[in-house]
N, C-alpha and C positions, 0 to 999 in steps of 0.2 A: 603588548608586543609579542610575536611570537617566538615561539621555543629556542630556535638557533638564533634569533635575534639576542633574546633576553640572557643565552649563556655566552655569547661572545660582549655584550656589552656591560653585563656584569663579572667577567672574569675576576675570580680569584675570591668571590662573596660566594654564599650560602642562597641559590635564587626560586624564587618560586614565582613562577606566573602561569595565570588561570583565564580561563574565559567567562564573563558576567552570564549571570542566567540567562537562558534565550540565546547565547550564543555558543558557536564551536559544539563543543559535546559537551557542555554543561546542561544542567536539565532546565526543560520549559516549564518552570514552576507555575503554579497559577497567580494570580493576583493580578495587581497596577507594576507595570513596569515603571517606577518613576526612583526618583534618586532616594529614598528612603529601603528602599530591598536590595539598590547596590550595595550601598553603604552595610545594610546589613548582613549581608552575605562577605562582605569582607572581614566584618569583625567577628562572623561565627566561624568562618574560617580558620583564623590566625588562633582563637579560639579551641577548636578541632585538635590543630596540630601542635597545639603546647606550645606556641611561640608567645614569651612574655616576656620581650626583651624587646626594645625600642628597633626600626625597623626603617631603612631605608626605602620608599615607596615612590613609587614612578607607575606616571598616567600615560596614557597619548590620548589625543584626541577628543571624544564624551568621556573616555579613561583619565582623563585630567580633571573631568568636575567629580568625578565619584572620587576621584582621590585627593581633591580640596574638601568636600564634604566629608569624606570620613577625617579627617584630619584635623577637624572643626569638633569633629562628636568626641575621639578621642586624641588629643595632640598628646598626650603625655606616651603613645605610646608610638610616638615616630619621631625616629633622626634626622631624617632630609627629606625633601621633596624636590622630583624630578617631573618639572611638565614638558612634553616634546610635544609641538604644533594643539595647543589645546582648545578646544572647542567653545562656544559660551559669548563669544565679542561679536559675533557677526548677524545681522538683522536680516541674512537672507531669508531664513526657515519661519522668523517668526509669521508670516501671512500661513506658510501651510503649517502648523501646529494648529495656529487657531481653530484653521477652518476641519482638520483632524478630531477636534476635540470632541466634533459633533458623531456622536457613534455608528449611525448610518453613512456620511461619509467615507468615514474612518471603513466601514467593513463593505461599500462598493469601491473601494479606491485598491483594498489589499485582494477582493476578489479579481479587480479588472486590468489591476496594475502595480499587483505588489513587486512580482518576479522583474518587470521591465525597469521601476524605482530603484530595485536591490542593486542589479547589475550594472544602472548607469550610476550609481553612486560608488559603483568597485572599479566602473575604470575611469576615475578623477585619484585613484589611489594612491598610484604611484607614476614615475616621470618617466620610467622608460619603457617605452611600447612592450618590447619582451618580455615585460612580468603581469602583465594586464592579464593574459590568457591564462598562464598557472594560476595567478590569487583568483580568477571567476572558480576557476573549476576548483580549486581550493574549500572557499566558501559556499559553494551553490552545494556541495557535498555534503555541508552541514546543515543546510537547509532543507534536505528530504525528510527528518523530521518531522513526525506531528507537535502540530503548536509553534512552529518556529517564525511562521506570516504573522501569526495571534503575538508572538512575542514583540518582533517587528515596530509592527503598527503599537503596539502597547508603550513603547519605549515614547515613538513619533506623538503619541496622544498627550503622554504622563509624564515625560523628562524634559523641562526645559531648557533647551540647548541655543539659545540667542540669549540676551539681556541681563548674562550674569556677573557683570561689572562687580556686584556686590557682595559674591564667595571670592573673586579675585580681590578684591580688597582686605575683607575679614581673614584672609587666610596671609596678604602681606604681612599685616599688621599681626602676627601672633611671633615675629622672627625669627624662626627657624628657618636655618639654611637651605635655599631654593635653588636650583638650577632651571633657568628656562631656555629648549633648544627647540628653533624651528629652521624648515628646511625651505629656500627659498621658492623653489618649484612648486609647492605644495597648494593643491585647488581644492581642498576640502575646507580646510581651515587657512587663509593666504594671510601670508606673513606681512599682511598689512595690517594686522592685527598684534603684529610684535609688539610697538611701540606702547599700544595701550594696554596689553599686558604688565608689560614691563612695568609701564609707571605705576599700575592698579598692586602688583603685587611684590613688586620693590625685592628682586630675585640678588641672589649673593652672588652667582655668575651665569655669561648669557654664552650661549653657542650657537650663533647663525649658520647654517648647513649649506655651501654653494651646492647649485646643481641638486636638488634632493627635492622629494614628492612629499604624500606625506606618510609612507612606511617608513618612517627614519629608521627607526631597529631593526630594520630586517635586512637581510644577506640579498642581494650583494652589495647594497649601499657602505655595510659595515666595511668588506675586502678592499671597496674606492679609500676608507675613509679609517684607517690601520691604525691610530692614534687614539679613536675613542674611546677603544677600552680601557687604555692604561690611562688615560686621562680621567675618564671618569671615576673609576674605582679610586685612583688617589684622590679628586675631589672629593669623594662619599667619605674615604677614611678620613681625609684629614678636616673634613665640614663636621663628623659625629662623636671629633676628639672633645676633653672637655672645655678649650680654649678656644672658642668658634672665629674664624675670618671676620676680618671685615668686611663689607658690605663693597662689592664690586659690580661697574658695571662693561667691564671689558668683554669684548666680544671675539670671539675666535670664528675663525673662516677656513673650513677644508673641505675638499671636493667630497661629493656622497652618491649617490644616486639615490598589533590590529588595533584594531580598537581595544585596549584592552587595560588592566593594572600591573605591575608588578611589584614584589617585595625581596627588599635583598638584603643581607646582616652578614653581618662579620664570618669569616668562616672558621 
């Protein structure tokens, strides 16, 4: 999520959120962009910065399987999990991943139509025409970069993002407090995909988003949508107390209008 996204929706926590390699101004590391170098890069991370202390973590998006995967490799050192509109249930990518995989495609497709792929995938982003033009030029900013097409494509080759029923399930089943929110507007990841999340990962509580794309976290969905903050933060405290909730599936409904992780703890 980004920066003003992630301090108004964590208010009153300790938050950090960052961009995956290859993305924003994180560096174009070399390798396979596949879910094994996110996961890792989160836990050198947290790592780095001396945080050893269990850790409130929120995905959106392919940000939601790196943060079901890292979750998997280490759960002892996370409180809750926060998936907003998460990626992984839908079959549409799987034909172009496959046909991506082959590396001569893969490298006529980023030379002939990486840029025109990028920017029709940025404006399915969000729901209200007036953010379309800021988040291109936003992102296309971070894209002048060397290696950032090479990252791109490497993620499209090596991270699979359709037919992962199966982290959503393993990550149900380990019961730690889940929050799953998707926003109904949203055409990246469509919230017809809610339902079998839901059931896959058996979440503690749901927030359906009227009216919302799929930048949930980000401003000015949050100014429509004045509740979330306080709402969430007292979910997170009262989900990472040592007496955990029961298992809910009530759904909340209030109006709203990156791809990324975030980590939030107690302040």
């Amino acid at each position: 999520m980004g920066r003003r996204g992630a301090d108004a929706a964590c208010a009153g926590l300790r938050t950090m959120s960052f961009s995956a390699y290859g993305r924003g101004y994180s560096d174009r590391a070399q390798g396979q962009y596949d879910e094994a170098m996110f996961v890792r890069q989160l836990r050198e991370l947290l790592s780095f910065l001396g945080i050893d202390t269990p850790v409130n973590l929120v995905g959106t998006s392919m940000g939601a399987l790196g943060a079901m995967a890292y979750l998997l490799d280490r759960s002892e050192t996370v409180r809750t999990l926060t998936l907003i509109g998460p990626a992984g249930l839908s079959t549409d990518t799987a034909l172009q991943q496959r046909a991506l995989k082959a590396n001569p495609i893969a490298s006529f497709a980023a030379r002939r139509f990486g840029r025109k792929i990028l920017l029709g995938h940025l404006g399915r982003n969000v729901s209200d025409p007036a953010l379309v033009e800021p988040l291109t030029s936003m992102i296309s900013d971070c894209y002048r970069f060397e290696g950032s097409m090479y990252c791109f494509f490497s993620t499209l080759q090596n991270y699979p993002i359709s037919g992962r029923e199966d982290l959503y399930r393993r990550t149900g089943s380990l019961g730690i407090p889940i929050l799953l929110a998707w926003g109904t507007e949203d055409q990246v990841t469509p919230i017809s995909g809610f339902d079998r999340a839901r059931d896959l990962v058996r979440p503690t509580r749901t927030e359906i988003i009227e009216a919302c794309g799929h930048m949930a976290p980000s401003p000015p969905p949050l100014s429509r949508w004045p509740s979330f903050p306080s709402r969430s933060t007292g979910w997170w405290r009262r989900a990472s107390s040592p007496a955990r909730p029961r298992r809910s599936r009530r759904a909340w409904t209030r109006p709203c209008h990156r791809r990324s992780m975030s980590v939030a703890s107690p302040s």
